[in-house]
C-alpha positions in Angstrom: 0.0 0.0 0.0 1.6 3.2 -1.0 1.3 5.7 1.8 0.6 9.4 0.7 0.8 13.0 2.0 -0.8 15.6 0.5 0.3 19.5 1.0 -2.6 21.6 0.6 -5.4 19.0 0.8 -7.9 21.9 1.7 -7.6 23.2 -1.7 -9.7 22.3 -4.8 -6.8 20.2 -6.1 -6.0 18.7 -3.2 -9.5 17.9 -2.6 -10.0 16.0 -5.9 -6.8 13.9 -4.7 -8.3 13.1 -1.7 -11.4 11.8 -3.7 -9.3 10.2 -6.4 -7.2 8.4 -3.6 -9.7 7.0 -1.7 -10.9 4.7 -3.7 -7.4 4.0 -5.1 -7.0 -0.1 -4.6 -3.1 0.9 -3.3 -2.8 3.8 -2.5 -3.9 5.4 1.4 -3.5 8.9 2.3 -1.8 9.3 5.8 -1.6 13.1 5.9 -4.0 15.8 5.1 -1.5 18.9 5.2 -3.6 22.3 5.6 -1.9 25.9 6.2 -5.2 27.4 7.3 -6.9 24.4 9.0 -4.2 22.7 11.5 -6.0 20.8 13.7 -9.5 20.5 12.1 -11.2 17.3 11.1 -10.9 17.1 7.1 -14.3 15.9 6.9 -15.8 19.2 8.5 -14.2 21.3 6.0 -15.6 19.2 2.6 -18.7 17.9 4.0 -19.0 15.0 1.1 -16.2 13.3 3.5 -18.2 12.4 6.3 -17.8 9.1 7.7 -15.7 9.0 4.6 -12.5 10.5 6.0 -11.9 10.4 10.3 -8.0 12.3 9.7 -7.8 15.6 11.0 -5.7 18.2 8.9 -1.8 18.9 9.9 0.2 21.1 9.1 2.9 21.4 5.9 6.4 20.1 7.4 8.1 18.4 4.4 10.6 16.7 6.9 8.1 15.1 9.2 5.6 14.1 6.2 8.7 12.8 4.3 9.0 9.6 7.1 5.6 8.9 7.4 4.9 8.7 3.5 6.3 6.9 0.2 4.7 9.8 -2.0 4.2 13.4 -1.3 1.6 15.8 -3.4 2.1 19.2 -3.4 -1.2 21.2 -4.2 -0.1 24.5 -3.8 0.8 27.9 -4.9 3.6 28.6 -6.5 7.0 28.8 -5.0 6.1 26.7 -2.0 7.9 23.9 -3.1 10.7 25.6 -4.8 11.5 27.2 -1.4 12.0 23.6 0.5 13.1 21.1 -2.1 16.8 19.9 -1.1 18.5 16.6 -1.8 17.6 15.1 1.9 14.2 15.2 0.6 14.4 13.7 -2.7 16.2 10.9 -1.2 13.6 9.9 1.5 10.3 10.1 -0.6 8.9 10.6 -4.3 7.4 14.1 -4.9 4.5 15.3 -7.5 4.0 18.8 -7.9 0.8 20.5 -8.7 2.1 24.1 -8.9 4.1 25.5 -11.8 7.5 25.5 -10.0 9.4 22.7 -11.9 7.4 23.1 -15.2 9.5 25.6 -16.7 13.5 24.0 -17.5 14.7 27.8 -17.7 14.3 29.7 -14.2 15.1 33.3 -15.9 11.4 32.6 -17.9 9.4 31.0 -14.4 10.8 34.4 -13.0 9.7 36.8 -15.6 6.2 35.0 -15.8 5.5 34.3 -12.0 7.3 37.5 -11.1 8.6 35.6 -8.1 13.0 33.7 -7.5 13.3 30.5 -8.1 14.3 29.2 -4.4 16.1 25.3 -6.2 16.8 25.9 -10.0 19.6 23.1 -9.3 16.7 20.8 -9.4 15.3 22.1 -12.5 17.1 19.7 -14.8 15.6 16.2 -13.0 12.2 16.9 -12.6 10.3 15.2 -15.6 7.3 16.9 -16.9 4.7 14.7 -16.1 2.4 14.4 -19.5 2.1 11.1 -19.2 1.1 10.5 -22.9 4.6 11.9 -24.0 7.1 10.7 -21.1 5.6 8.2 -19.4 9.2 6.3 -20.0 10.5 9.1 -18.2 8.1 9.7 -15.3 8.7 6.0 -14.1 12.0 6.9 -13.4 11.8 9.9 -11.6 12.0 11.3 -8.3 10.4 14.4 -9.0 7.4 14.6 -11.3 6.4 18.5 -12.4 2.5 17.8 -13.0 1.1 19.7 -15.9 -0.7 22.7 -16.3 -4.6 22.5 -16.8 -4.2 24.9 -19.9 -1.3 23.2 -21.1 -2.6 19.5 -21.0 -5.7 20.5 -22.8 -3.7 22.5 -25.4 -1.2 20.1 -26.1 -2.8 17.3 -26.2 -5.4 18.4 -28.8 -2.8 19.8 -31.2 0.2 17.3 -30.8 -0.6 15.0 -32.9 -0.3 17.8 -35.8 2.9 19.3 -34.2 4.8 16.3 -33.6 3.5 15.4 -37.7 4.9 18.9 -38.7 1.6 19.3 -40.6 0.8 22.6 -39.3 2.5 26.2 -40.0 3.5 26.6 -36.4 4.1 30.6 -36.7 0.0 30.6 -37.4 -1.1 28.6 -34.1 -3.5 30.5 -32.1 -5.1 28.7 -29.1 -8.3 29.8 -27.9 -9.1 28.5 -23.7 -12.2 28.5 -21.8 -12.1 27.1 -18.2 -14.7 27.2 -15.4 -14.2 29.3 -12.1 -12.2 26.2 -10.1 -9.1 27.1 -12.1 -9.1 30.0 -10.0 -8.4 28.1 -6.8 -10.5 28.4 -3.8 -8.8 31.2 -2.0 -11.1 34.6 -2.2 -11.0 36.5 -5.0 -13.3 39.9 -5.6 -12.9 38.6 -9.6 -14.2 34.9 -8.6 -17.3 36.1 -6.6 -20.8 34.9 -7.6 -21.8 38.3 -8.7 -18.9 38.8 -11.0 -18.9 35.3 -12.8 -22.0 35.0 -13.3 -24.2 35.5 -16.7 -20.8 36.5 -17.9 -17.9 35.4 -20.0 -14.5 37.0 -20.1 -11.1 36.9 -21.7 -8.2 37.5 -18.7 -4.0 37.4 -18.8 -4.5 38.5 -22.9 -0.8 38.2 -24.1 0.3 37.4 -20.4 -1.0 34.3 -19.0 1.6 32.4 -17.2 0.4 29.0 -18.9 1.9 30.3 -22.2 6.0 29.6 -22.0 5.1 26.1 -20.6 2.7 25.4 -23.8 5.3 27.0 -25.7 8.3 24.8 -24.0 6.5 21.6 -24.6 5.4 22.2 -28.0 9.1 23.4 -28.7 10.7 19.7 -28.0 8.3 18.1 -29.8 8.7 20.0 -33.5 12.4 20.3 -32.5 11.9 24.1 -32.9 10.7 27.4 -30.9 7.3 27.8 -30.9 5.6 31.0 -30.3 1.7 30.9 -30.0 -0.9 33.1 -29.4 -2.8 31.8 -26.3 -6.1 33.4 -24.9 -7.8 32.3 -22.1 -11.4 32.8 -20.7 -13.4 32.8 -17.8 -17.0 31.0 -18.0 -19.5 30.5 -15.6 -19.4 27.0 -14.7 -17.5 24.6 -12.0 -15.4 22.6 -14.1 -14.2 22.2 -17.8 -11.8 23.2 -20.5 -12.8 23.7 -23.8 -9.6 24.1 -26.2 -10.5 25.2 -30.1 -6.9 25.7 -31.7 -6.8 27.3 -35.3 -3.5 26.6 -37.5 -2.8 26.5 -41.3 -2.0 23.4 -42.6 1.7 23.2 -43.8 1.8 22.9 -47.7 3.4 19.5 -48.9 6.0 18.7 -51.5 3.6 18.9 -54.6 2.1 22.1 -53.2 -1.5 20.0 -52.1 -2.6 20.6 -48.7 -3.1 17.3 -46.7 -6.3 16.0 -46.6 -9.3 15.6 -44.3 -8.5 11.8 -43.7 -4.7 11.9 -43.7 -5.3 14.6 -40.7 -7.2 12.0 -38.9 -5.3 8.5 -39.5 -2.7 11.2 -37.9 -4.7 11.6 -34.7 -6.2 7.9 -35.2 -2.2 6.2 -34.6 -1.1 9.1 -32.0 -3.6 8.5 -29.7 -5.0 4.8 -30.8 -3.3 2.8 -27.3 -3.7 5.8 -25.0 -6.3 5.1 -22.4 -7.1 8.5 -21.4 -7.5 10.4 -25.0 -10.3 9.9 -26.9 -10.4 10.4 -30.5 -14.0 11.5 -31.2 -15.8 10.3 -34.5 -15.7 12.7 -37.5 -18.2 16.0 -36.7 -18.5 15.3 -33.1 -17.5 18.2 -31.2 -15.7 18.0 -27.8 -18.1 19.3 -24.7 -16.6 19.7 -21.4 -19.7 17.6 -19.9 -19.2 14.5 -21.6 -15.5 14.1 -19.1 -16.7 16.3 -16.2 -15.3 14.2 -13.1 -13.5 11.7 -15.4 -9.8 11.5 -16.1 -10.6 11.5 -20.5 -9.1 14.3 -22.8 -11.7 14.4 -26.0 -10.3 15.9 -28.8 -11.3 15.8 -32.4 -9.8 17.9 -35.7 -11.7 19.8 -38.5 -10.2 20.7 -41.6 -11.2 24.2 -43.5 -10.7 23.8 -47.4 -11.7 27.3 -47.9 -9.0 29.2 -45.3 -6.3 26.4 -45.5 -5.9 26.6 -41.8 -7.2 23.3 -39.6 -9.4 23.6 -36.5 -8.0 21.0 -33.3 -10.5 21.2 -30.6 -10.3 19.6 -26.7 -12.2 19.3 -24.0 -11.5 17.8 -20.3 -12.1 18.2 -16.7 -9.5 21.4 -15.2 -9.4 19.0 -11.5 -8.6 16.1 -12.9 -6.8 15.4 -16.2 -5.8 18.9 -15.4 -4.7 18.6 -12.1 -5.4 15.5 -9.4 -6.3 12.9 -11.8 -2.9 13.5 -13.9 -1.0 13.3 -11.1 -2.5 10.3 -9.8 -1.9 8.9 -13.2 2.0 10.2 -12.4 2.3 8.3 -9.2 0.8 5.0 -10.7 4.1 5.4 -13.4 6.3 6.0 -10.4 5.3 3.0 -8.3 4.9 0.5 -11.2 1.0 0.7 -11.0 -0.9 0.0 -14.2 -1.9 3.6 -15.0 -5.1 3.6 -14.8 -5.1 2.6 -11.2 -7.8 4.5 -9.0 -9.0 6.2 -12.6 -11.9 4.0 -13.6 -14.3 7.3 -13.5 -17.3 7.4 -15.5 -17.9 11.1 -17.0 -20.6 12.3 -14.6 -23.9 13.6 -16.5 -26.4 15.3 -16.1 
């Protein structure tokens, strides 16, 4: 049974890995780690844990947690991590990280986009990027798994195929993000409140959200060049989702034809034909956010325009889960030799 401790369980990440874990067959949490509730019963701050979870909450010492557990998550902001991390650590327990701290390989770009120092850029270099589609290989040996992005799952995984193809003009790739109001976090926020979100929709971080250098890094290795996009994001007034539509124009080929509708498919049909947790949609079906709400699936499906030349890659998946808890669940399975769909059997809830 892989023991676990969580850092910042109270939070809406955290709290999906609490409800992921718990009905993990190997896996059992042994410390809820809370800044703001020390000392309260877990179960009185999420109320759907009653009876469910008897722990009360503790606080967030690294060094204690690290001889009680075999895996620690850390679902917090950013630079909490980055500001404890040392070698003592790595050697005693396994770490996933929620936040954006070991995303980004250059700490001079984390800096400039989080506007905060990077406390252990010397550990930059081993933590693996855990997209466990692309380095699964990699996460399995690792000591320190940097868990994606919500943003930049659902980007990249809805326009890799093409990328990694080199199918698509990449100087033309615009990505166009709506997420509900749980990508916020659940600390307070005048721009969060009901009053402000609701009957409304709103782009935010135009030209400056701090997802964009990691969808930009990742995209980067896999076309074996730098990739600049233009990523806007948007506030909607719903719980959970992602909806991804990415526009691009398709890369001319030798005899000057553009590739066709069902050569762009076969291409998504063989990327993503063993993957367990990406689901290739049939031809004209459009991804919807509540077709994988509470589930660990990615949808994705690809429209070509004939008239503009350009190509249409469209995504849709659960921000708490693929984008956050469920992914890193899916991390620690690779680390511990689990099959990796452990504890991820979830049925998209509907209605």
């Amino acid at each position: 049974m892989i023991r676990v401790g969580i850092v910042g369980a109270t939070g809406y990440a955290g709290g999906e890995l609490v409800r992921l874990l718990l009905g993990h067959p190997e896996a059992r949490i042994v410390w809820y780690g809370s800044k703001s509730y020390i000392e309260k019963p877990y179960a009185m701050i999420y109320r759907n844990m009653f009876r469910l979870v008897e722990n009360i909450c503790k606080d967030d010492n690294l060094k204690e947690m690290a001889e009680q557990v075999d895996v620690i998550f850390t679902a917090t902001p950013q630079g909490f991590l980055a500001s404890l991390l040392d070698e003592e650590l790595l050697e005693k327990v396994k770490l996933i990280d929620l936040s954006a701290d070991f995303r980004i390989k250059d700490a001079a770009t984390y800096e400039k986009w989080y506007s905060i120092e990077h406390k252990s850029p010397q550990f930059l270099d081993q933590a693996v990027y855990g997209l466990c589609e692309v380095n699964r290989n990699k996460v399995k040996q690792a000591r320190l798994v940097a868990n994606p992005g919500c943003y930049p799952t659902c980007s990249f995984l809805t326009v890799y195929p093409l990328v990694r193809a080199g199918m698509l003009e990449l100087s033309t790739l615009i990505i166009d993000a709506k997420s509900g109001t749980s990508g916020a976090g659940r600390g307070a926020k005048t721009d969060n409140l009901y009053c402000e979100v609701n009957e409304n929709i709103k782009a935010y971080g135009v030209a400056s959200h701090r997802h964009t250098p990691e969808i930009e890094e990742q995209l980067s290795y896999v076309a074996g060049q730098k990739v600049t996009i233009s990523f806007t994001p948007h506030l909607v007034p719903m719980n959970r989702g992602i909806l991804i539509t990415a526009y691009a124009s398709l890369k001319r080929k030798a005899d000057g034809s553009l590739p066709a509708a069902d050569e762009i498919r076969a291409v998504y049909e063989e990327c993503y034909k063993d993957e367990s947790f990406v689901r290739f949609l049939p031809e004209g079906s459009c991804p919807e956010t509540k077709w994988v709400e509470g589930s660990n699936y990615v949808d994705v499906n690809v429209q070509t325009d004939e008239r503009t030349g350009r190509v249409i890659m469209l995504g849709a998946m659960d921000n708490l889960v693929k984008g956050a808890a469920g992914q890193a669940v899916q991390n620690m399975n690779l680390l511990f030799g689990l099959p990796e769909d452990s504890g991820l059997a979830l049925v998209p809830m509907f209605p």
